[in-house]
N, C-alpha and C positions, 0 to 999 in steps of 0.2 A: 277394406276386407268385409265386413259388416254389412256395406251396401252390393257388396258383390251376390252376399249369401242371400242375400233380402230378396236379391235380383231371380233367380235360382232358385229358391228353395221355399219360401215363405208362403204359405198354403194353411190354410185353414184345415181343408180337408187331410191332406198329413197330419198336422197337429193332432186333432181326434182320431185319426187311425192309429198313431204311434200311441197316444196315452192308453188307448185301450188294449194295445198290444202288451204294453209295460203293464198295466192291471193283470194281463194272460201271464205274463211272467213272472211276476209276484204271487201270485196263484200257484205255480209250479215248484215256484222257490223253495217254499216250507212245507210242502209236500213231503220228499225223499228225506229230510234230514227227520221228523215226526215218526213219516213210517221206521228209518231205521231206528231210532231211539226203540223204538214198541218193539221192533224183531231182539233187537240185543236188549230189552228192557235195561238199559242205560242212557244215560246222556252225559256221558265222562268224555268222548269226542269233541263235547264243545264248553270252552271258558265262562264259565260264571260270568263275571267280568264282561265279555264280549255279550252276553244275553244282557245284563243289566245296562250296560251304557247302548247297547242300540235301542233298549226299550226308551231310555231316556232320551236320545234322538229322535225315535218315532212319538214320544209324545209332545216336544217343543217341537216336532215338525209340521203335526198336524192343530196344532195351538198358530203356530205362524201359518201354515195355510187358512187358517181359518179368518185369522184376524188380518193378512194380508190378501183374501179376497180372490186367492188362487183358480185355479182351473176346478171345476168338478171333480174329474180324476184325479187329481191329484189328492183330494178331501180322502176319497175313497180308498185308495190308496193306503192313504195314512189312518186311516182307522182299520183298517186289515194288516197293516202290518203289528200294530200295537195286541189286537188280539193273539195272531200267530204267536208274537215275543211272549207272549204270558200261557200260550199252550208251551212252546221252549222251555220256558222256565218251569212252569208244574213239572215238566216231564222229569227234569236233571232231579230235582228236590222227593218227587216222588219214588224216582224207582233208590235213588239213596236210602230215603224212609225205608222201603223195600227192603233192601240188602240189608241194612242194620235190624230189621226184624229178624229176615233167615238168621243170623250169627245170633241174636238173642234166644232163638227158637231153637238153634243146637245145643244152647248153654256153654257158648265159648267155645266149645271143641275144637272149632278153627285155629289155624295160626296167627299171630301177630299179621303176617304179610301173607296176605291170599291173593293167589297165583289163581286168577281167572283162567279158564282155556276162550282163547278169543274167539267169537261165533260167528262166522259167516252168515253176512247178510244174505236173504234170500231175494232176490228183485222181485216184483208181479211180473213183471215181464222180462226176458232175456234183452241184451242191450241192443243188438241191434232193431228189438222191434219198442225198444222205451224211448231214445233216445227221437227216433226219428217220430213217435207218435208223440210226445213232448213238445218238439219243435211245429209240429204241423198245427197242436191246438194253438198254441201261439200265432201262427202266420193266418189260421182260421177265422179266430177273433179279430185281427186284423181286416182282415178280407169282410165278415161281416159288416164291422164297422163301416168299410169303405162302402157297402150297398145300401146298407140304411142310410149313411151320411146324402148321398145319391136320391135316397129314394123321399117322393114330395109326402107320403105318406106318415113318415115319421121323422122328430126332433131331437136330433140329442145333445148332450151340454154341451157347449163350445167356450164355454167365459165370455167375456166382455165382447162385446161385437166387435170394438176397434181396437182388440188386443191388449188395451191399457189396464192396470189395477192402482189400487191405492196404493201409495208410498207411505205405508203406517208404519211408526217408529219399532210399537211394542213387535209385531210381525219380522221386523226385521232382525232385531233380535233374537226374539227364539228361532228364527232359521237360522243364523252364524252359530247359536249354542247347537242348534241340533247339527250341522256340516261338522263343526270341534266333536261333538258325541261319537257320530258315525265315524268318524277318522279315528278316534281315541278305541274304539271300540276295537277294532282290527287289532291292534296289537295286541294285546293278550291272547289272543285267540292265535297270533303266529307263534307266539314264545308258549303256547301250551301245545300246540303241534307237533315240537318241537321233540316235547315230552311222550307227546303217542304218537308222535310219524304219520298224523292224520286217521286214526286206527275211530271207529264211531261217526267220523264226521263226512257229511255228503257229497261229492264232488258235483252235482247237478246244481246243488245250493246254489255254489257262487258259481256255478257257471250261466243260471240262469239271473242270478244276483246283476252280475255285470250285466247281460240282454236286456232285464229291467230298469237298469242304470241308462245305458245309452237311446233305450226307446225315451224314456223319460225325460231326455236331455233335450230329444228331436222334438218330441212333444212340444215342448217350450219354445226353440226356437225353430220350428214351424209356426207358431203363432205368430210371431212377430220379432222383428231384431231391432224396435224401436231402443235409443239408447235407454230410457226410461224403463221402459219393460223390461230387459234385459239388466237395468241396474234392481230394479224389485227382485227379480229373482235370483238375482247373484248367486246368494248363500245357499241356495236348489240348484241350481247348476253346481259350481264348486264342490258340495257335501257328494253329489252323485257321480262327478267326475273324478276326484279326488279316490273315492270308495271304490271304482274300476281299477284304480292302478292297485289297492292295496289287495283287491279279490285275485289281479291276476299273480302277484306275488303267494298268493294263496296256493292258485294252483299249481304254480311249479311247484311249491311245497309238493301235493299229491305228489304228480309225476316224479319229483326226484326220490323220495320215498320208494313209490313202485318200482321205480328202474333199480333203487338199488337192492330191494327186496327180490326179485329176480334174480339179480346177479348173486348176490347171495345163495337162493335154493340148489342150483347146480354142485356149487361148496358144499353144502350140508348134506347132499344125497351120495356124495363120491365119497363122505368121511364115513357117512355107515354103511357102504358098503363095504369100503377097507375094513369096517368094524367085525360085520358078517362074515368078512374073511378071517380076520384070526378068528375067532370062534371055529369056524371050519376047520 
């Protein structure tokens, strides 16, 4: 099977058009879920928890990229995601700071249990023209990539020439602790969902979460599907693949939430008007 995909697939020039695609998706990732924090000045949408163990992922991952002699993008990668994770986190911890000021600043007058009115986020752009402008910088950066890779004028990383890296022990390990992070990380963020029916949190996140997972996967084995290579990077294959199944469990979450919030307003609009009738 291995020699089949080798056969088929194994391309140099893929490889660096997919990592740079998964760099464009990562890019986009933490975008939406940033801006919305800042519109709803919150970050209660998303798990403490789930912020601090992917940071701790993204930092043993980019520790094992380093020391296991990885792809360029992949470096890059992982020092952007580490940044991002620490704007996340200021965000949740600041606008808290935040709130517990106003309630100081009233002098308590508040109740014990304050009943926010939930805020609609506002998008920059309406979805059909975000969505599809999204996905195009992504296929964009691709597309560049593929010209300059092309073109004799200019070089960009590719890793090792004959696909091989170091099998260094310490590398290996912190990528299996970072794949255990990133896996561990998902669940509290499902079991706090749970709690706000996704209310705060982005659906473009993990939907571009995943795009940058499977670009990232191709990246790799584009490079090569030597058994050796493919054993150094295991624990980057598995952390990124494993992570897709748990994001799209994510998104049903959204969807099922919507569909039943829907089904619900219909309910809630027929009871005040029976309401508006007696009154009449």
């Amino acid at each position: 099977m291995v020699s089949l995909i080798s056969l088929i697939t194994q391309s140099d020039e893929l490889s660096v058009v997919m990592g740079y695609m998964s760099i464009a998706c990562w890019i986009v990732v933490y975008s939406p879920q940033i801006y919305e924090n800042y519109i709803l000045k919150s970050g209660e949408g998303l798990s403490v928890m789930f912020i601090l163990l992917w940071l701790g992922g993204d930092l043993t991952n980019l520790l094992g990229a380093i020391y296991a002699g990885l792809l360029p993008t992949m470096i890059i990668l992982a020092i952007y995601y580490n940044l991002c994770d620490l704007v996340l986190l200021f965000q949740v911890y600041y606008y808290r700071w935040l709130r517990r000021k106003r309630r100081e600043a009233d002098g308590e007058r508040q109740p014990l249990v304050e009943l926010d009115e939930p805020k609609v986020v506002k998008p920059l752009l309406p979805s059909y023209l975000l969505w599809p402008l999204l996905v195009s910088f992504v296929l964009a950066v691709g597309w560049i990539a593929h010209l300059m890779y092309r073109s004799p004028d200019v070089k960009l990383p590719e890793g090792p020439a004959d696909g091989g890296v170091a099998f260094e022990w310490k590398g290996q390990v912190l990528g299996y602790i970072s794949c255990v992070l990133y896996l561990a990380s998902r669940v509290p963020q499902l079991f706090h969902n749970v709690k706000t029916r996704c209310v705060g949190l982005s659906l473009p996140m993990f939907f571009f979460s995943i795009s940058g997972n499977v670009t990232y996967i191709a990246s790799i084995l584009f490079k090569s599907t030597e058994p050796k290579y493919l054993m150094t990077n295991l624990s980057w294959i598995a952390g990124s693949g494993l992570t897709v199944g748990l994001d799209l469990f994510i998104i049903g979450q959204f969807i099922y939430y919507r569909l039943e919030d829907r089904q619900k307003a219909p309910v809630f609009a027929n009871d005040e008007d029976d309401e508006q009738a007696v009154v009449l």
